[in-house]
DSSP file (Angstrom, degrees, kcal/mol; ACC not computed):
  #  RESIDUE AA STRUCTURE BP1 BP2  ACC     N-H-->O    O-->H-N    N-H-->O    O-->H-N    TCO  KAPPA ALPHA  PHI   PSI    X-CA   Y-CA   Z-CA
    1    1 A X              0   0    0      0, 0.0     2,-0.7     0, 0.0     8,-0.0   0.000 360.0 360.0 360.0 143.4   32.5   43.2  -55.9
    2    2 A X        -     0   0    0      0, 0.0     8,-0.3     0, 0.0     2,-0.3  -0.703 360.0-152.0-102.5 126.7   32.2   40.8  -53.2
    3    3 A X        -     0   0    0     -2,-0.7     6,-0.2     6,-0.1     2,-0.2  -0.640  11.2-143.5 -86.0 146.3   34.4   38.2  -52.9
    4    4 A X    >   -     0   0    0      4,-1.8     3,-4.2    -2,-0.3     4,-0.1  -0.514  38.1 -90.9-110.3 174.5   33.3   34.6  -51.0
    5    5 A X  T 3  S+     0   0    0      1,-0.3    -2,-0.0    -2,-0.2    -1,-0.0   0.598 122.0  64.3 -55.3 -22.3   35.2   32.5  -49.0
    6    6 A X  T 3  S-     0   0    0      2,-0.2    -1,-0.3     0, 0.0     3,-0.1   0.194 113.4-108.7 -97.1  20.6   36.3   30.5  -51.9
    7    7 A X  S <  S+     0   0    0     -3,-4.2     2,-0.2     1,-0.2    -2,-0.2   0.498  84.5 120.6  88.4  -9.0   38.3   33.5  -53.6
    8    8 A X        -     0   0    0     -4,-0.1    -4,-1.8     4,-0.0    -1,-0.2  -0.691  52.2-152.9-104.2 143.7   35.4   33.6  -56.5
    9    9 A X    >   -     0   0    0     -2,-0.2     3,-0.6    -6,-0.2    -6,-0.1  -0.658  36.1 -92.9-100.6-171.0   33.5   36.6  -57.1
   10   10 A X  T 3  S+     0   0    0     -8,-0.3    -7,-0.1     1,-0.2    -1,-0.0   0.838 125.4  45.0 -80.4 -14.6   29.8   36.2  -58.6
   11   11 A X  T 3  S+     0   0    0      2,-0.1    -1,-0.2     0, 0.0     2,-0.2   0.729  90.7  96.8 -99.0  -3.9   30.5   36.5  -61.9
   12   12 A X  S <  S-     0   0    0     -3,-0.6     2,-0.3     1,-0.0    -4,-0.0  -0.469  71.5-136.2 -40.6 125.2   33.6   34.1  -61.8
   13   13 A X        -     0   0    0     -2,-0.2     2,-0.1    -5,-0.0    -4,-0.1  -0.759  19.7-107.1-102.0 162.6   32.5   30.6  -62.9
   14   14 A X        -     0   0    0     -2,-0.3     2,-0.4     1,-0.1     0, 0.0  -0.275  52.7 -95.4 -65.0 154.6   33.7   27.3  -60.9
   15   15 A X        -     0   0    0      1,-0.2    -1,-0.1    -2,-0.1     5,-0.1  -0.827  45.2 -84.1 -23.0 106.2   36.3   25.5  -63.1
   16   16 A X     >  -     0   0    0     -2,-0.4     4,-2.3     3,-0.1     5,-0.4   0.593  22.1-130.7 -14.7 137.9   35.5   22.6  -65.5
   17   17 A X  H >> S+     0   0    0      1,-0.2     4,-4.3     2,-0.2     3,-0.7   0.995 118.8  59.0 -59.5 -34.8   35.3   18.9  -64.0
   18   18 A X  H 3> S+     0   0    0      1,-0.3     4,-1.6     2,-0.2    -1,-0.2   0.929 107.2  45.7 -82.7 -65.4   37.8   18.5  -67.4
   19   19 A X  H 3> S+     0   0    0      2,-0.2     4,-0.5     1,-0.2    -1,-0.3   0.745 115.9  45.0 -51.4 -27.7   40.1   21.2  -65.6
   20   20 A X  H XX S+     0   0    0     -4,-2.3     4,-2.7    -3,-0.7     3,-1.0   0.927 112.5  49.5 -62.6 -67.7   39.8   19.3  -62.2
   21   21 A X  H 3X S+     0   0    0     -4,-4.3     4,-1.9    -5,-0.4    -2,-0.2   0.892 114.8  46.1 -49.4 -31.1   40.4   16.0  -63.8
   22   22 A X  H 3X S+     0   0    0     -4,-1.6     4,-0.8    -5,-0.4    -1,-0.2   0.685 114.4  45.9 -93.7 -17.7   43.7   17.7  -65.6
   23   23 A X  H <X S+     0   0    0     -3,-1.0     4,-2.0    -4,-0.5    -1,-0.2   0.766 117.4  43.6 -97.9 -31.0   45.1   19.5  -62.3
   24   24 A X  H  X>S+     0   0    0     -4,-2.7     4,-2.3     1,-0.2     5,-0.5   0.946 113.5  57.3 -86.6 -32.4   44.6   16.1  -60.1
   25   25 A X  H  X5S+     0   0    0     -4,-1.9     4,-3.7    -5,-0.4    -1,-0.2   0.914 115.2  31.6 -37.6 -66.5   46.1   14.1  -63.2
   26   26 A X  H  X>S+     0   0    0     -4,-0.8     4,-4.5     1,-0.3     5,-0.7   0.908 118.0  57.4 -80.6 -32.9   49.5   16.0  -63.4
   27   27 A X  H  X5S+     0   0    0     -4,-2.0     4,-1.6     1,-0.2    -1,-0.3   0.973 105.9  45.6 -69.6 -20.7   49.3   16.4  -59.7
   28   28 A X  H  <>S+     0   0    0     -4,-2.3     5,-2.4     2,-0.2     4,-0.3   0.913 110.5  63.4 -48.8 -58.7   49.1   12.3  -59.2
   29   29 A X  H ><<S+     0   0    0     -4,-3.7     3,-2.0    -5,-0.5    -2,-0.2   0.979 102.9  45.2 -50.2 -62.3   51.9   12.8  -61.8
   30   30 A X  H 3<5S+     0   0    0     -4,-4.5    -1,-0.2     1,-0.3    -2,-0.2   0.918 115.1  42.2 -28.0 -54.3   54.1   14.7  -59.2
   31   31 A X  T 3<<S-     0   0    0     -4,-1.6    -1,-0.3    -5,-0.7    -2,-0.2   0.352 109.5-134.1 -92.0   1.1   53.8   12.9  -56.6
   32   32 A X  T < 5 +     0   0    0     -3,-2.0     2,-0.3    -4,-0.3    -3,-0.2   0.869  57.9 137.1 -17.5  95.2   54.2    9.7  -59.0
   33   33 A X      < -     0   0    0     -5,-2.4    -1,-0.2     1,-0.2    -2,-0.1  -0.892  58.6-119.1-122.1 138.1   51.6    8.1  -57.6
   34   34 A X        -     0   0    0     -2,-0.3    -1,-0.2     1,-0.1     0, 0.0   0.292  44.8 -94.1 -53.2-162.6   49.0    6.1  -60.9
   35   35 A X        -     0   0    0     -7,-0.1     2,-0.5    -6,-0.0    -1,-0.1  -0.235  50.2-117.3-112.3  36.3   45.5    7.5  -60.8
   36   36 A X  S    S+     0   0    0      1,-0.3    -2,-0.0     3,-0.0     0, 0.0   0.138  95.8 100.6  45.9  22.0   44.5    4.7  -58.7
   37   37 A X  S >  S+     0   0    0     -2,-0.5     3,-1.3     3,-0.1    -1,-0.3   0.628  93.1  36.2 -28.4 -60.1   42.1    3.2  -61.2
   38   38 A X  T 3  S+     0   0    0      1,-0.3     4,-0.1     3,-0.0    -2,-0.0   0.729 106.5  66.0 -91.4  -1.7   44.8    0.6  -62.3
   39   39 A X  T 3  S+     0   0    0      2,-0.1     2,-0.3     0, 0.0    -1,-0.3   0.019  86.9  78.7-105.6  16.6   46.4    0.0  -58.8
   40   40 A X  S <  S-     0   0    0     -3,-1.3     2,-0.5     0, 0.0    -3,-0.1  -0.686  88.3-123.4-109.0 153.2   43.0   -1.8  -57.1
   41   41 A X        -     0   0    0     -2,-0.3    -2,-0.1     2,-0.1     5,-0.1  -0.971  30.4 -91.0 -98.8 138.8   42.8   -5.1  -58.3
   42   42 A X  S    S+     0   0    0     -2,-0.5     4,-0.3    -4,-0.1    -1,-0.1   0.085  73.5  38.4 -31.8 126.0   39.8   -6.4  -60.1
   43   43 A X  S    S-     0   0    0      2,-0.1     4,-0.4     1,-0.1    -2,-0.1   0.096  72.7 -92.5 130.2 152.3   36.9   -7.9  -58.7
   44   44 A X  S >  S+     0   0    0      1,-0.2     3,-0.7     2,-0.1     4,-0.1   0.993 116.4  53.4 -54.9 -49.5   34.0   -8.1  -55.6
   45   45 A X  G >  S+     0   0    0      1,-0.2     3,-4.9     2,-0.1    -1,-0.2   0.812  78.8  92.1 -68.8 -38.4   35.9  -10.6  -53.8
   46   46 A X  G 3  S+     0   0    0     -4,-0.3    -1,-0.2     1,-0.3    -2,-0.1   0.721  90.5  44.9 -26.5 -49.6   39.4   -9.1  -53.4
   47   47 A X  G <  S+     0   0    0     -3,-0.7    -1,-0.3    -4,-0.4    -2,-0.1   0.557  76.3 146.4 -76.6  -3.1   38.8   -7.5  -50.3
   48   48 A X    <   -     0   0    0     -3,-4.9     2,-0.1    -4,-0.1     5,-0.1   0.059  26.8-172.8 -28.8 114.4   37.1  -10.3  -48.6
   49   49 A X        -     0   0    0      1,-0.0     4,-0.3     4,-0.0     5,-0.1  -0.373  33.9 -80.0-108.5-166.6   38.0  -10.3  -45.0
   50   50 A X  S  > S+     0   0    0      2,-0.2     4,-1.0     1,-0.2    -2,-0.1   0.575 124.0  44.1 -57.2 -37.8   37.3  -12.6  -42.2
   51   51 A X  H  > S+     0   0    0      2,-0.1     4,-1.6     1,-0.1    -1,-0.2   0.705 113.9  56.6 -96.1 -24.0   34.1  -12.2  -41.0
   52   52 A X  H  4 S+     0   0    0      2,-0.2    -2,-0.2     1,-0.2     5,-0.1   0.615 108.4  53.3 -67.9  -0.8   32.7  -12.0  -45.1
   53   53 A X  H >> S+     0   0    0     -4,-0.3     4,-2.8     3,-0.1     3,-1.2   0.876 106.8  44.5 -63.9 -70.0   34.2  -15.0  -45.3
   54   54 A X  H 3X S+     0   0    0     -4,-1.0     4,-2.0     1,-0.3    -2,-0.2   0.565 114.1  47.3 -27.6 -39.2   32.6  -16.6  -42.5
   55   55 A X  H 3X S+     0   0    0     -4,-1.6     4,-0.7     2,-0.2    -1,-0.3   0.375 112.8  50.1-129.3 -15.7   29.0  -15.4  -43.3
   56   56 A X  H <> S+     0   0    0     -3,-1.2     4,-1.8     2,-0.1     5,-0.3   0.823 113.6  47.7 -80.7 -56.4   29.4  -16.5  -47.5
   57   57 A X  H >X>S+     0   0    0     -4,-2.8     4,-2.3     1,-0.2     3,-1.2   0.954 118.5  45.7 -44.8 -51.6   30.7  -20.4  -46.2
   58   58 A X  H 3X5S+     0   0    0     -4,-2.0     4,-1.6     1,-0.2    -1,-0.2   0.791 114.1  43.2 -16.5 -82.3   27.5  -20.1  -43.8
   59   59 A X  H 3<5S+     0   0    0     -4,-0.7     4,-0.4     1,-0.2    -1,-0.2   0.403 113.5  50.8 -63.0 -18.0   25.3  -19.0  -46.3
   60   60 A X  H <X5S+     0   0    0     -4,-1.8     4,-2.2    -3,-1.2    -1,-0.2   0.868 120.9  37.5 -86.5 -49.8   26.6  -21.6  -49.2
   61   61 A X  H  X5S+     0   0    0     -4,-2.3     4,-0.6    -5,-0.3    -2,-0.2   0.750 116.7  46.7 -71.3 -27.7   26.2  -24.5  -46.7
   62   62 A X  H  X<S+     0   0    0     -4,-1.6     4,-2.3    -5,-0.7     5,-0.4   0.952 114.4  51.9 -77.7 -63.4   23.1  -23.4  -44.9
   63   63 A X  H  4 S+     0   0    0     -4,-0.4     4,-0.4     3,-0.2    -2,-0.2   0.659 107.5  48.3 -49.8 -26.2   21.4  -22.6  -48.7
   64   64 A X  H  X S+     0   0    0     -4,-2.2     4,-1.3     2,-0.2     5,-0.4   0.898 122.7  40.3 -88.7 -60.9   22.1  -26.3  -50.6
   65   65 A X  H  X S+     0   0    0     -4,-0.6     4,-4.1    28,-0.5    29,-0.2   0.829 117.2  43.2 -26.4 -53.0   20.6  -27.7  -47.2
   66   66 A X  H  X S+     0   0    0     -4,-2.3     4,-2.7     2,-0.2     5,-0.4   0.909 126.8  37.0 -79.8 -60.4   17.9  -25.2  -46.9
   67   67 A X  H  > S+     0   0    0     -5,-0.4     4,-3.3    -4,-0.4     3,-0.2   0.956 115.4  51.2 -58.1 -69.4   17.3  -25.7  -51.1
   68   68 A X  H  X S+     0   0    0     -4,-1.3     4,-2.8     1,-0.3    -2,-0.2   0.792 115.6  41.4 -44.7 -56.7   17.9  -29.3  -51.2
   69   69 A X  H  X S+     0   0    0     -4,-4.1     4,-1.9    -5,-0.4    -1,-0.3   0.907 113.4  51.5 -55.8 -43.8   15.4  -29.9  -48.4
   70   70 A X  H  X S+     0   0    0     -4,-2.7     4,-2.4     2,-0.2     5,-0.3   0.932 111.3  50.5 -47.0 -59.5   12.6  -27.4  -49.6
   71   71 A X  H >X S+     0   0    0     -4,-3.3     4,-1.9    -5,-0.4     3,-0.5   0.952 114.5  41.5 -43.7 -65.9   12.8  -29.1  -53.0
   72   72 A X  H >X S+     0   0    0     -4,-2.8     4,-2.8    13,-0.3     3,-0.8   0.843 112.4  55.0 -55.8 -35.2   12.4  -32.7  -51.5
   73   73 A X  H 3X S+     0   0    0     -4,-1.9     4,-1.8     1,-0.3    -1,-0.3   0.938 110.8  47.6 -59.8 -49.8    9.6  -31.5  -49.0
   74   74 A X  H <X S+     0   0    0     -4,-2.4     4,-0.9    -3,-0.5    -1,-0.3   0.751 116.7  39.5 -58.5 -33.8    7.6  -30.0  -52.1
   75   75 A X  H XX>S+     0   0    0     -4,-1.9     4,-1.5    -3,-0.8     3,-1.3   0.955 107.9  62.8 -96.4 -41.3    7.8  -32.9  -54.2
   76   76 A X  I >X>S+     0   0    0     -4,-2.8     4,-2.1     1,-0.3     5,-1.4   0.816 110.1  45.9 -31.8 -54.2    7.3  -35.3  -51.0
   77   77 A X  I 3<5S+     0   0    0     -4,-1.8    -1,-0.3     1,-0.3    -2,-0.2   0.517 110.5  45.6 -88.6  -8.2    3.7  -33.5  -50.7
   78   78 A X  I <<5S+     0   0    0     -3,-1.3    -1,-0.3    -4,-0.9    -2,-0.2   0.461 120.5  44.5-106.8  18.6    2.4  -33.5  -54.4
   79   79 A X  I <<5S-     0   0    0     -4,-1.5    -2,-0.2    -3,-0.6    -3,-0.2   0.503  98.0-137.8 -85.2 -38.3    3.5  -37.4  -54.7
   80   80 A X  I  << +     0   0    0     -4,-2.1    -3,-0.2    -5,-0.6    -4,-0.1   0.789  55.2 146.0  87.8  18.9    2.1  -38.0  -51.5
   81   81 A X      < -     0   0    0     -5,-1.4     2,-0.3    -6,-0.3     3,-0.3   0.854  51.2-132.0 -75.2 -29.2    5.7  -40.3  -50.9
   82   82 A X        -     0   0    0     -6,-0.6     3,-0.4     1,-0.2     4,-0.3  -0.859  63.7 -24.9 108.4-148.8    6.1  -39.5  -47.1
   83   83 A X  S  > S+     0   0    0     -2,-0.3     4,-2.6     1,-0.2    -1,-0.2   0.229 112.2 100.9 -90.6  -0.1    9.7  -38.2  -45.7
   84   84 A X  H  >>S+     0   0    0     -3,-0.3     4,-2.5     2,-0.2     5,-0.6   0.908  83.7  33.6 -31.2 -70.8   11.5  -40.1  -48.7
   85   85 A X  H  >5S+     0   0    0     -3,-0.4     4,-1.6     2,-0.2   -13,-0.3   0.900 116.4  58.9 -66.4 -40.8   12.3  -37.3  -51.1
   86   86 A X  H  >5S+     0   0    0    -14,-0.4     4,-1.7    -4,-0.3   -14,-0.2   0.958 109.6  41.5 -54.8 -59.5   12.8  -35.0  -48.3
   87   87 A X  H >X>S+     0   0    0     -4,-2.6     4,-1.3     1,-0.2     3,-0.7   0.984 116.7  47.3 -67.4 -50.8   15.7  -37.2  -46.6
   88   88 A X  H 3X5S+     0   0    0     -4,-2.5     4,-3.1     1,-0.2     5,-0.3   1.000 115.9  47.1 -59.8 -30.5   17.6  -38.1  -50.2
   89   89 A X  H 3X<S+     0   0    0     -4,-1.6     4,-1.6    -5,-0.6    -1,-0.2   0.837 106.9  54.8 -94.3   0.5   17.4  -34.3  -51.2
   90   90 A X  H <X5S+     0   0    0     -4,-1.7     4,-2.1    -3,-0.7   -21,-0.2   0.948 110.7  50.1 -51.0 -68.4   18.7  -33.2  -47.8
   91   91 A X  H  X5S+     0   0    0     -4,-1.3     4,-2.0     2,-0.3     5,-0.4   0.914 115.1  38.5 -22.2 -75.2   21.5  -35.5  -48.7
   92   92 A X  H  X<S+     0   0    0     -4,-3.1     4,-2.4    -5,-0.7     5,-0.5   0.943 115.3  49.6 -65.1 -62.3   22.2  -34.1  -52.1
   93   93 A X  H  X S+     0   0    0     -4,-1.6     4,-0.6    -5,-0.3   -28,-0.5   0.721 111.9  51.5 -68.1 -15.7   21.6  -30.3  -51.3
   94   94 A X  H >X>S+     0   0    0     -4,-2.1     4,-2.8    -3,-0.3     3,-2.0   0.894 112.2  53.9 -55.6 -64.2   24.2  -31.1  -48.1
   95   95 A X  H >X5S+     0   0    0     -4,-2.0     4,-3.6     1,-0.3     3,-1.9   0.900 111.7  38.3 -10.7 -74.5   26.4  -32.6  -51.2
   96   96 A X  H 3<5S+     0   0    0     -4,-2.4     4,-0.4    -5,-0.4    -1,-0.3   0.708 115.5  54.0 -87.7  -7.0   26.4  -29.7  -53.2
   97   97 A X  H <X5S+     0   0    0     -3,-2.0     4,-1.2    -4,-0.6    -1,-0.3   0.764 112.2  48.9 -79.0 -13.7   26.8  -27.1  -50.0
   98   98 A X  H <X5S+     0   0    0     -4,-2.8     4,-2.6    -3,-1.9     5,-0.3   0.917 107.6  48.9 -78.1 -50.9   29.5  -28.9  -49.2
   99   99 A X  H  <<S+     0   0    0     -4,-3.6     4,-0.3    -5,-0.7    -1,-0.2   0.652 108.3  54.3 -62.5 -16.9   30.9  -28.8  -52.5
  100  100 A X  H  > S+     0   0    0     -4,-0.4     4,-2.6     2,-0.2     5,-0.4   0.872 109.9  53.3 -72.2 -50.4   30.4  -24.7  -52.9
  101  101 A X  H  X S+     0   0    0     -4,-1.2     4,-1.9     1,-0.4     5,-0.4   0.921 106.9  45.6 -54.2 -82.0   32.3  -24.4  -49.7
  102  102 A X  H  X S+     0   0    0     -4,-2.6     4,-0.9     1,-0.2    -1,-0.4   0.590 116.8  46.6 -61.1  -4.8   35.0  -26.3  -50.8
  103  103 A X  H  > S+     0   0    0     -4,-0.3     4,-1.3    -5,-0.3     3,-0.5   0.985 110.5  51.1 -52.3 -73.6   35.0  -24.4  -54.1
  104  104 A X  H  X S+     0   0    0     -4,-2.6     4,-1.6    -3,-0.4    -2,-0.2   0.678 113.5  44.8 -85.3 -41.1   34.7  -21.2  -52.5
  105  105 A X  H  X S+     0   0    0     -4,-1.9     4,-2.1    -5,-0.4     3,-0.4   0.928 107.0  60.6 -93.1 -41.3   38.0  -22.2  -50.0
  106  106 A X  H  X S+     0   0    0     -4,-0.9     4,-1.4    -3,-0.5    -1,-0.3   0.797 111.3  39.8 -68.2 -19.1   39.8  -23.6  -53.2
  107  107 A X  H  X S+     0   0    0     -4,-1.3     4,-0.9     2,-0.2    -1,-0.2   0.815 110.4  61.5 -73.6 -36.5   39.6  -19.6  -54.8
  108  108 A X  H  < S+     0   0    0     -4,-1.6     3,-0.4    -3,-0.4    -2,-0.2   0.877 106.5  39.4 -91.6 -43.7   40.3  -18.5  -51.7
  109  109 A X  H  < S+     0   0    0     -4,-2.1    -1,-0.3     1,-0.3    -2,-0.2   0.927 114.1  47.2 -67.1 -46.5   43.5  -20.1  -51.7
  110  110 A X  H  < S+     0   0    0     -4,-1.4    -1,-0.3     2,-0.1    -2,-0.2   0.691  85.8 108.6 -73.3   2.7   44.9  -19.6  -55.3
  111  111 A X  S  < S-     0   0    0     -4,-0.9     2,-0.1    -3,-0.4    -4,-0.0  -0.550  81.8-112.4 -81.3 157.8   43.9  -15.7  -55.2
  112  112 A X        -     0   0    0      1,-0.1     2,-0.2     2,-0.0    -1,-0.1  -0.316  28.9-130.6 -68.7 150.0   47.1  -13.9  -54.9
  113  113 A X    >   -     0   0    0     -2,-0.1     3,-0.6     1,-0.1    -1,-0.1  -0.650  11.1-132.5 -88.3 165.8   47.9  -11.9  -51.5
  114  114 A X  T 3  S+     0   0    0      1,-0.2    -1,-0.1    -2,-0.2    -2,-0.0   0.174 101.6  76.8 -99.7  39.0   49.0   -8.5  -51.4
  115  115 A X  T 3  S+     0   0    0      2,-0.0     2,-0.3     0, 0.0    -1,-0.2   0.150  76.9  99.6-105.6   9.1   51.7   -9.5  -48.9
  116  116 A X    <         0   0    0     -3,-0.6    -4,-0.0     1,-0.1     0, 0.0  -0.795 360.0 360.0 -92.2 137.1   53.8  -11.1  -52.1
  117  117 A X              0   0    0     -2,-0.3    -1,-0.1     0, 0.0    -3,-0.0   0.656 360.0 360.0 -80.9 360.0   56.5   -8.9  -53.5
């Protein structure tokens, strides 16, 4: 019988993922290390770094502008009101980009670091 590079011959089968899972388990155990499921913290944001900061505050403050104007421009042209609606809903959608951002920076602050013992 011919043996392959991985020790198996052909009528050897591969080992169960349930025998995989059970060898890295105990060996995790050894080494007493978790199974690194419970040792991430939760969530999209955790890992947020510097420039994914940068590019969500953009993107909050640019999008209530960007919304807030679009809206008033739309309604400006089936009322037929002129640059009215357009400036006050510039105005609000700056408001409420402003106000994400500073949401966004107030999470930012209370999440824990992992530089705390």
């Amino acid at each position: 019988m011919e043996r392959s590079a991985f020790g198996m011959t052909e009528n050897d089968k591969p080992p169960s993922l349930d025998e995989l899972d059970a060898q890295l388990r105990e060996a995790r155990r050894r080494l007493g290390g978790g199974t690194g499921q419970k040792d991430r913290p939760e969530g999209p944001t955790t890992s947020m770094n510097g420039l994914g900061l940068a590019f969500r505050i953009g993107t909050e403050l640019v999008a209530g502008i960007a919304v807030g104007a679009g809206i008033g421009y739309a309604l400006d042209r089936w009322l037929g009101t002129g640059p009215w609606l357009m400036v006050a809903f510039f105005f609000m959608g700056s408001a409420a980009g402003i106000l994400n951002v500073y949401r966004a920076m107030g999470n930012l602050a209370r999440r824990p670091t992992d530089d705390r013992p």
